[in-house]
C-alpha positions in Angstrom: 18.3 7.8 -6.1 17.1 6.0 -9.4 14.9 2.7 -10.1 15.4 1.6 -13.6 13.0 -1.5 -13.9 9.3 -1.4 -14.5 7.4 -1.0 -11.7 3.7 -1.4 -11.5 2.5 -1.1 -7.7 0.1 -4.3 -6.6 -1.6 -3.6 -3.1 -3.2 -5.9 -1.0 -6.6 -5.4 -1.8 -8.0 -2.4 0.1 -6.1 -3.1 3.0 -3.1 -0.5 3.1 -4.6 2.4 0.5 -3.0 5.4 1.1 -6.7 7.1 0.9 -8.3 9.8 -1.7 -5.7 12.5 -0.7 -7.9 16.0 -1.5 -6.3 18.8 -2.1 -6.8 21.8 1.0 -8.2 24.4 -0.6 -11.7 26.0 -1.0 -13.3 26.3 -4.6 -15.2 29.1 -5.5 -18.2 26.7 -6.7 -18.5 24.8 -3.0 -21.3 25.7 -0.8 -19.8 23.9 2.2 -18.3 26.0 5.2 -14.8 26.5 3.8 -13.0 26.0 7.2 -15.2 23.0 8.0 -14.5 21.5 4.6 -10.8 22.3 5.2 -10.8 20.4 8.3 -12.7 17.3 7.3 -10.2 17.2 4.4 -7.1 16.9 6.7 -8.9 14.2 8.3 -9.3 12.3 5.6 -5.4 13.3 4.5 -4.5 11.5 8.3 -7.1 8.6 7.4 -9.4 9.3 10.0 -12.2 8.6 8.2 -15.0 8.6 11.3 -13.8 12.4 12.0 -14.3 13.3 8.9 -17.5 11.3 8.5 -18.8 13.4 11.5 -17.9 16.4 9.6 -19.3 15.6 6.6 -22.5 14.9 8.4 -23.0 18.0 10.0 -22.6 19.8 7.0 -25.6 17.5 5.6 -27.5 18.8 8.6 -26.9 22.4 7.8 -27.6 21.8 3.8 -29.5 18.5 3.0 -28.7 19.0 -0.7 -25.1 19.5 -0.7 -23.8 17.1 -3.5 -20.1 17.4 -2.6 -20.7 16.0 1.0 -22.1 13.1 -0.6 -19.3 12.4 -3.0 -16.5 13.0 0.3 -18.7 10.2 2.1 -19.0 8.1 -1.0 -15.4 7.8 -0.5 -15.1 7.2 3.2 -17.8 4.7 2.5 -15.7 2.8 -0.2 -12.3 2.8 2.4 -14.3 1.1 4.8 -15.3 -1.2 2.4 -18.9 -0.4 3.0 -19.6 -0.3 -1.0 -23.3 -0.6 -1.1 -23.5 2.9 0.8 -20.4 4.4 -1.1 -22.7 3.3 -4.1 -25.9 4.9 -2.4 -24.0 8.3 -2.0 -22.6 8.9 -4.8 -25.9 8.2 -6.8 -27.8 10.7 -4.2 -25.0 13.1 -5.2 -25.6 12.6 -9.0 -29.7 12.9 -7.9 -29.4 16.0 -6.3 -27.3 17.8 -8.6 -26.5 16.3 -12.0 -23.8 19.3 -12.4 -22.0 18.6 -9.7 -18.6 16.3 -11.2 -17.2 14.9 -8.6 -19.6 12.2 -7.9 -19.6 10.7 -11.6 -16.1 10.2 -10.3 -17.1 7.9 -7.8 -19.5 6.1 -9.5 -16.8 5.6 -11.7 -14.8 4.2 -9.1 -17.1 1.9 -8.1 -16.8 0.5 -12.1 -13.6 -0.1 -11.5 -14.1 -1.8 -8.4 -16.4 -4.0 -10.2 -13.9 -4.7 -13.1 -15.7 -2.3 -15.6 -13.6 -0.3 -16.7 -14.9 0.9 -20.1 -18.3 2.1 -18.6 -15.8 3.6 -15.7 -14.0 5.5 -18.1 -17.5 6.7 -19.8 -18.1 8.1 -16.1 -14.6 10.0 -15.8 -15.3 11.5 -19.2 -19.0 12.6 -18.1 -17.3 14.3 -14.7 -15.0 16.1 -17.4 -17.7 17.4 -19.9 -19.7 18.9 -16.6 -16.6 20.1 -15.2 -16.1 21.9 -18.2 -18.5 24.5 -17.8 -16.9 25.6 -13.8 -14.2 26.9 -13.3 -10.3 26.1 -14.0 -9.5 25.4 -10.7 -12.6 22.9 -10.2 -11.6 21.3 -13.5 -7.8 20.4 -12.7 -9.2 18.7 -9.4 -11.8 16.8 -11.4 -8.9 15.5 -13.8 -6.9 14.9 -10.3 -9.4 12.9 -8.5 -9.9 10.3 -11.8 -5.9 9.8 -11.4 -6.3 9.0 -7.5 -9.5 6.5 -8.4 -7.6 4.6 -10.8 -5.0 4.5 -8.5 -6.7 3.5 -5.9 -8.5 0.3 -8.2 -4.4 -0.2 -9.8 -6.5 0.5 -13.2 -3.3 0.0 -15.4 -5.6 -0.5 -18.5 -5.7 3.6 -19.5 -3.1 4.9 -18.0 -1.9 6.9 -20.4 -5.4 8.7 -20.0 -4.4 9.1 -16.3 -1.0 10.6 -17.3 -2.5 13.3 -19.9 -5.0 14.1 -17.3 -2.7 14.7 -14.1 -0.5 16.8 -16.7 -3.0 18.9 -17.5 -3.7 19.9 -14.1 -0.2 20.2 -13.6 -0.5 23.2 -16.1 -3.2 24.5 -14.6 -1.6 25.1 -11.3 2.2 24.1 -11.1 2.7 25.1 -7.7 0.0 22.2 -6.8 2.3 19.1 -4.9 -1.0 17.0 -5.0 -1.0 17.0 -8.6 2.5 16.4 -9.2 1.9 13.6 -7.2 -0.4 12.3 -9.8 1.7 12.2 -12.1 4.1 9.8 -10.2 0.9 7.9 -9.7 0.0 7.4 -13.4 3.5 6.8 -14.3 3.3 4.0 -12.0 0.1 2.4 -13.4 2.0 2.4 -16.6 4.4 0.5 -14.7 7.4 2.8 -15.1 8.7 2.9 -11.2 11.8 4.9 -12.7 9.7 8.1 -13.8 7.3 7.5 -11.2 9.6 7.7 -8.0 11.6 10.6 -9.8 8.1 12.5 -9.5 7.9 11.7 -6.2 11.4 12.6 -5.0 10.7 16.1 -6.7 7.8 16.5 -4.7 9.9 15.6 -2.0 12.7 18.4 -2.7 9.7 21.0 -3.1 8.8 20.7 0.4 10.7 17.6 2.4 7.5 18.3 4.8 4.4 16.8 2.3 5.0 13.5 3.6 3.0 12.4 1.1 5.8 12.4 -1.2 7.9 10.3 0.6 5.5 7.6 1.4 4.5 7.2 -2.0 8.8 6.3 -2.5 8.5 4.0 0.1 5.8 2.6 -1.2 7.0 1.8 -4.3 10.3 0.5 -3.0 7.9 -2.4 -0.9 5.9 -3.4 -4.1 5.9 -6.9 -5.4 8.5 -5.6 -8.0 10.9 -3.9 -6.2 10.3 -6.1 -2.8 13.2 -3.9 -1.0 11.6 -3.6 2.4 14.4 -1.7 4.0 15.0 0.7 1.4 11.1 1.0 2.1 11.4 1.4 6.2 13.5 3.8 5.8 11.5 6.2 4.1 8.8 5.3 6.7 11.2 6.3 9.2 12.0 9.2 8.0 8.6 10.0 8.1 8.0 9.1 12.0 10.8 10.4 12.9 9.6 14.1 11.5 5.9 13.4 12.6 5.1 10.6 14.4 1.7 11.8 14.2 1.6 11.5 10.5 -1.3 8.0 10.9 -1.2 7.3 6.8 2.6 5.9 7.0 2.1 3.3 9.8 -0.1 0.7 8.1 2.4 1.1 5.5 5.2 0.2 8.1 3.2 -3.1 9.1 3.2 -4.3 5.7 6.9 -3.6 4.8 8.0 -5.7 7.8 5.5 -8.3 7.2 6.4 -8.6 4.2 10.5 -8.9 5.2 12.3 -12.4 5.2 11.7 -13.5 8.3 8.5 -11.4 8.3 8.8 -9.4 11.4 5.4 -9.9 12.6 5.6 -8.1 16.0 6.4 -4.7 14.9 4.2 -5.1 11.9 1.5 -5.3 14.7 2.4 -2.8 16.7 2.8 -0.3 13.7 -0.5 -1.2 12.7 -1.9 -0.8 16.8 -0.1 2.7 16.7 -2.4 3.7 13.7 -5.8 2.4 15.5 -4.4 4.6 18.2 -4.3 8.0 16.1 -7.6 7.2 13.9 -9.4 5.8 16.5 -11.1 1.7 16.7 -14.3 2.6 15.3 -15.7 -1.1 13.4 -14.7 0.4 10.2 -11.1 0.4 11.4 -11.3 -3.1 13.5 -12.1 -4.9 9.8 -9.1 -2.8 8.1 -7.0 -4.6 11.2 -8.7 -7.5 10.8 -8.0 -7.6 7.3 -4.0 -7.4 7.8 -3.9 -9.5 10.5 -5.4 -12.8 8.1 -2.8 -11.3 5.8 -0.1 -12.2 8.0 -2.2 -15.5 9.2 -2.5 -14.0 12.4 -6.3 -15.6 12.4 -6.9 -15.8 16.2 -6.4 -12.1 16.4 -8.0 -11.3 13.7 -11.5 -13.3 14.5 -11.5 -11.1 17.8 -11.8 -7.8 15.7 -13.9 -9.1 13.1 -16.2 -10.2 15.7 -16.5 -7.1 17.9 -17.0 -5.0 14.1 -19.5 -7.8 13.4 -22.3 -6.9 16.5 -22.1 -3.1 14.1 -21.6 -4.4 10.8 -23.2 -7.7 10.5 -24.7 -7.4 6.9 -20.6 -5.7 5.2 -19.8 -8.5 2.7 -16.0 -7.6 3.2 -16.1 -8.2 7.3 -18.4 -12.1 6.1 -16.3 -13.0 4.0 -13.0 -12.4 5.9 -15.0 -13.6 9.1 -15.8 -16.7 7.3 -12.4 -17.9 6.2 -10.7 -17.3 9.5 -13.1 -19.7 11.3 -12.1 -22.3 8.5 -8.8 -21.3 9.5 -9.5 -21.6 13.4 -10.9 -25.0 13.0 -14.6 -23.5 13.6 -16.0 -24.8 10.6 -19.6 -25.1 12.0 -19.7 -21.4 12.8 -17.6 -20.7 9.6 -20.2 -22.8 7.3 -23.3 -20.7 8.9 -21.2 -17.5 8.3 -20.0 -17.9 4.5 -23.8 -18.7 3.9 -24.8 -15.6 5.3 -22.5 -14.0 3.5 -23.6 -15.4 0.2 -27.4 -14.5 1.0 -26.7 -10.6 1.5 -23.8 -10.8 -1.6 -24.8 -9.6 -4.8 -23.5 -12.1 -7.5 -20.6 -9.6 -8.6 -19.4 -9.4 -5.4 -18.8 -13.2 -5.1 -15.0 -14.1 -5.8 -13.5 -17.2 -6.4 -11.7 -17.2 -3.1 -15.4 -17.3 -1.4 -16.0 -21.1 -3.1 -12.8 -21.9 -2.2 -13.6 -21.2 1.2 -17.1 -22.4 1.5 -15.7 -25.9 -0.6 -13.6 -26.1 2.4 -15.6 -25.4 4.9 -18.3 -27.9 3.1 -15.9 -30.7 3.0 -15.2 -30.1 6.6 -18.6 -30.8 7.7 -18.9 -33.7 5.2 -21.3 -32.4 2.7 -18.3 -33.3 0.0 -20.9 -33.5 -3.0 -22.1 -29.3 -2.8 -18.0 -28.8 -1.3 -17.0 -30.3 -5.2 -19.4 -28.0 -7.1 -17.6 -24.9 -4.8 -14.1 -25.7 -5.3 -14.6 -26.5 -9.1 -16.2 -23.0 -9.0 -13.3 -21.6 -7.7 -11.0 -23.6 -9.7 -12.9 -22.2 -12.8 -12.0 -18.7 -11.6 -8.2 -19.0 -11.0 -7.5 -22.4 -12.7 -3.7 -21.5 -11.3 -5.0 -23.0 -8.5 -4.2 -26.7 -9.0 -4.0 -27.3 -5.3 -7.7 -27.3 -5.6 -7.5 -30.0 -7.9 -6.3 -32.0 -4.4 -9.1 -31.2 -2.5 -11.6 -32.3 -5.3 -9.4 -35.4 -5.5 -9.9 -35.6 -1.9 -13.6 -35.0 -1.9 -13.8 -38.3 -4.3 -11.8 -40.7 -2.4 -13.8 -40.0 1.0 -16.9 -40.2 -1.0 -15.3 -43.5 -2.5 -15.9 -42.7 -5.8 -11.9 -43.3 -6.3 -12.3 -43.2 -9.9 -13.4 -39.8 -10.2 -10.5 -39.1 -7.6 -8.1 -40.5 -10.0 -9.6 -38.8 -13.0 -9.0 -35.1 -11.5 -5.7 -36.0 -10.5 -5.1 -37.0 -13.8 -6.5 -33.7 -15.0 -4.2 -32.3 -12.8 -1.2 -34.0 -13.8 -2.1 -33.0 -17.7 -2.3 -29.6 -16.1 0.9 -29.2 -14.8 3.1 -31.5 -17.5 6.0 -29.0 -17.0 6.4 -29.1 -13.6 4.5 -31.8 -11.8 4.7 -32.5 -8.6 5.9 -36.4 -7.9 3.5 -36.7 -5.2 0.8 -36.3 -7.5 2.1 -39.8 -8.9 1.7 -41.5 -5.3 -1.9 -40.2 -4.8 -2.7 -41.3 -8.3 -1.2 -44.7 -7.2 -3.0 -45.0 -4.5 -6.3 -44.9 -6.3 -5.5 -47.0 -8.6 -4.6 -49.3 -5.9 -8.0 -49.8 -4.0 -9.3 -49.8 -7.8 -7.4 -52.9 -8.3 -5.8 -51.2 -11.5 -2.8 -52.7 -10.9 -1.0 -51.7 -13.7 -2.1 -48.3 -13.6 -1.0 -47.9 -10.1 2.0 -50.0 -11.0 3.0 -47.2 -13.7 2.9 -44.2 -11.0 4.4 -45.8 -8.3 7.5 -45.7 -10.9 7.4 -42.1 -12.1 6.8 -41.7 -8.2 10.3 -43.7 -8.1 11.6 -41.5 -10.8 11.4 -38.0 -8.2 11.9 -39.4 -5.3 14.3 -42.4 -5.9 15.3 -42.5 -1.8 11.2 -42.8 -0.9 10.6 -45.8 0.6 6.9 -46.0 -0.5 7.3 -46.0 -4.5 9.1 -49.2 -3.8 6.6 -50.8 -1.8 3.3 -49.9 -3.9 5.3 -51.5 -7.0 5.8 -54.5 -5.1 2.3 -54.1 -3.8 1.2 -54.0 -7.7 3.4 -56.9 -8.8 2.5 -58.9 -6.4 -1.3 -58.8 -7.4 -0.3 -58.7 -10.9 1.8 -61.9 -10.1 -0.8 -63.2 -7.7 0.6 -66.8 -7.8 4.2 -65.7 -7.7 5.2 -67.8 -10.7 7.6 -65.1 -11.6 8.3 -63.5 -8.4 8.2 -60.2 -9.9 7.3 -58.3 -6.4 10.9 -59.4 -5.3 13.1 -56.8 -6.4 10.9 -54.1 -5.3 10.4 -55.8 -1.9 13.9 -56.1 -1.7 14.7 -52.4 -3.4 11.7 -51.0 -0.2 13.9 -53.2 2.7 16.9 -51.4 1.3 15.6 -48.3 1.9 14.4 -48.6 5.3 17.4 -46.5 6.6 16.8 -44.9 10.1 14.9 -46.1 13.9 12.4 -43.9 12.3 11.6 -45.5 9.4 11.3 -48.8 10.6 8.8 -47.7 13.2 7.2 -46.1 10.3 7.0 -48.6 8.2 7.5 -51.6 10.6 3.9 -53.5 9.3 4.9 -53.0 5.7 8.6 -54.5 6.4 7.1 -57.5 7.9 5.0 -57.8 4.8 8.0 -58.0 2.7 9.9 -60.1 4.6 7.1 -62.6 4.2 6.6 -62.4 0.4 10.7 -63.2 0.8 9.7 -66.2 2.8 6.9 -67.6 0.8 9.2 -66.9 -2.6 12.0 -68.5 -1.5 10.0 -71.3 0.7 8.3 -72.2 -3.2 11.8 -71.8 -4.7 12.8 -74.7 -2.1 15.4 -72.8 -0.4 14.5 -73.0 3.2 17.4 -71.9 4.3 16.9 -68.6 2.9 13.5 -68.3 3.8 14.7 -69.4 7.2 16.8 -66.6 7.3 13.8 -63.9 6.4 11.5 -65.9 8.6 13.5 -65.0 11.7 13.8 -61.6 10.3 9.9 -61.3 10.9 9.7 -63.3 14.6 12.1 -60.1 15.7 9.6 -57.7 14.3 6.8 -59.9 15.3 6.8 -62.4 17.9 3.1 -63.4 17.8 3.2 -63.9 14.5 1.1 -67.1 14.0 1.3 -67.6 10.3 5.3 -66.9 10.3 6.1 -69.0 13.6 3.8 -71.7 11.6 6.1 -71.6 8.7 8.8 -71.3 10.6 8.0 -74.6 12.3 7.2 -76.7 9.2 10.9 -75.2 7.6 12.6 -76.3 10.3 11.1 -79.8 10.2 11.9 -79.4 6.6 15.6 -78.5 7.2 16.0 -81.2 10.2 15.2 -84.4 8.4 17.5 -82.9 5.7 20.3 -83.4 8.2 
């Protein structure tokens, strides 16, 4: 099987990692129980991070000072998002023994978690200078584990530095799957799927049983790239079907059928429960659950884990955050304002994203407090300025503020912003403004590029006539008539003219009054009667219809 495009593999954001995969053997420079070590690993290999933890814990009892312990929990620490203690441990590592490598390794993980990755690579290059001086073996998994944390952070930037370093362990020990696997990895960073799934499958004809291998293919086929989610399930399958013990390939399963079109939601939740079921429900695990259900806007759901997690973990900015934007989501924006606030009083300011103003700008124009929800979204706007939508929202912020100038000026903004593509209902909202500016020409101007999109919308007729019949005010040229009679013409369904029945009448009556000072009463007669059907009680047409007829009678 080939893939011939470019690949580069885009997870969600620490929600489905495959996990630091560690080799299973013992190196002659660990101080750790080798078979306790050995077991912990496959923990970690199955994802089940709070056995492991447990493990890695009792060896800390036994040697306080063990430096590798701290690294393995460093990691755990940083899968369950927990990155303040994954930072904590892998500096204690570094303090109790500045020889040991691996935890420069994590510390340069946590640079690239932080989008630094020159002082990141600085770190990979220390764990290799210290490496240097132990032995071969310890050296290829150093190079190894700098692969899988740039992996792991989709740290694209160097990866040819990731493909000479998995090579090189490679030639250390050629009989190693894990590092061949690393080289599929970095060929993937570089964006070459073709290379990088060729690696893979040869892992896969080595031993069809390292079912690594194959979840890395399927992996790649459900990328953003490749986006072929069945060519995907059935490598998960395949897996399942060998071991349906075998916990890493199941959150992979939920986000291949989420991801299908229709997204087959259901399953995706059940592949995901079936995971929780092997690895166990610990907090740490609710808020990875938690975390694909908002993904697949399952928010109700997702609020009941995040708040069980939450009576453990109520200081994790990950589990606020996520917490947060689900009760915007839920319509809970009193609870969701308190929540983002916490979040942003425990947050350090590199750990605040753009999506958090976006969310708190919401949550602040909920509750009213549009002035501070402004500063937020144009904070978030400044981050991702992609994100025109939030143009809208300011916009919106404005007009219920009434400051419909300012609302008009940042749609304006927006329109500049998207010249190539812009969305004709841009031109309506602009109109609008302009309307209860009384800028009738301004608002004149959009309602006809409104026209121009949408030439079968009812409205863009009506706000021209609406314009030209203030900028006419006396109707000495009638100019509103055509586009009252262009908005009558495209009243087409029952719908329609119950949704737009007071705006009808209006233009019936501008047709009676024109053609009542144009002396045909007869015609204005005839629009008149037009308006008693849609409105009986009408006094001021039943008036007018009155005096015409008294008009028409002593013509007679």
């Amino acid at each position: 099987m080939k893939l011939t495009v470019n690949m580069k593999i885009s997870k969600r954001t620490a929600i489905l990692r495959i996990g630091i995969l560690f080799t299973i053997f013992a190196f002659g420079v660990l101080k750790i129980n080798a078979q306790n070590i050995k077991e912990a690993i496959q923990d970690e290999e199955l994802l089940k991070y709070q056995a492991a933890k447990s493990i890695y814990n009792q060896l800390l009892a036994k040697d306080a000072s063990n430096a590798e312990v701290y690294y393995h929990l460093g990691v755990i620490a940083y899968h369950n998002y927990q990155y303040d203690s994954a930072n904590y441990y892998f500096g204690k590592g570094i303090q109790l023994n500045a020889n040991e490598p691996l935890n420069y390794i994590g510390t340069g993980l946590m640079k690239l978690h932080n989008k630094n990755q020159p002082q990141a690579k600085a770190d990979f290059d220390k764990a290799l200078s210290v490496s240097a001086s132990g032995t071969a073996e310890k050296t290829s998994y150093v190079e190894q584990q700098i692969v899988e944390a740039m992996w792991q952070e989709q740290d694209g930037q160097d990866a040819d530095y990731a493909l000479d370093l998995a090579q090189k362990a490679v030639k250390a020990d050629d009989k190693n799957l894990r590092y061949k696997i690393s080289i599929g990895d970095a060929y993937i960073l570089k964006g070459d799927g073709g290379n990088g799934i060729r690696q893979y499958e040869s892992v896969e004809d080595a031993n069809p049983k390292y079912y690594l291998a194959t979840l890395k293919v399927g992996h790649c086929y459900a990328s953003p790239s490749a986006r072929n989610y069945d060519a995907a399930l059935e490598q998960f399958q395949k897996i399942v079907s060998a071991d349906p013990k075998y916990a890493p390939v199941y959150p992979e399963m939920a986000d291949a059928y989420s991801q299908k079109n229709p997204p087959q939601n259901e399953k995706a939740k059940e592949s995901y429960l079936t995971f929780l079921l092997l690895v166990g429900s610990s907090p740490a695990e609710r808020l990875q659950y938690a975390k694909f259900l908002y993904y697949i806007k399952d928010y109700k759901a997702a609020l009941e884990q995040l708040n069980i997690a939450y009576q453990f973990l109520p200081d994790n900015i990950v589990l606020l955050k996520l917490k947060a934007y689900c009760e915007d989501e839920t319509k809970d924006p009193k609870t969701g304002l308190a929540t983002i606030q916490r979040m942003f009083s425990k947050a350090r300011p590199d750990e605040i994203k753009g999506m958090d103003y976006e969310y708190f700008g919401r949550l602040l124009a909920t509750g009213n407090q549009d002035s501070m929800a402004i500063v937020n979204l144009y904070k978030a706007y400044k981050d991702d300025s992609s994100k025109v939508y939030l143009l809208d929202s300011i916009a919106g912020c404005y007009a219920k503020m009434k400051k419909y100038s300012k609302a008009a000026q940042v749609i304006e903004q927006k329109i500049i912003r998207t010249k190539d593509n812009v969305n004709g209902l841009d031109y309506y909202t602009l109109a609008r403004y302009y309307l209860v500016l009384g800028n009738y020409t301004k608002a004149d101007t959009n309602a006809a590029l409104l026209i121009k999109q949408y030439p079968d919308y009812p409205v863009g007729y009506y706000y021209r006539a609406l314009c030209n019949a203030n900028i006419d005010s006396t109707m000495k040229t009638g100019a509103a008539k055509p586009y009252y009679e262009q908005f009558i013409s495209k009243i087409k369904t029952a719908n329609d003219s119950a949704t737009y029945k007071s705006q009808v009448i209006e233009a019936n009556m501008y047709m009676v009054s024109y053609y009542y000072n144009k002396n045909d009463y007869t015609k204005a007669k005839e629009y008149g009667l037009k308006v008693k059907v849609l409105d009986p009680a009408n006094k001021q047409n039943n008036s007018i219809l009155k005096y015409i007829e008294d008009i028409l009678k002593k013509k007679k």
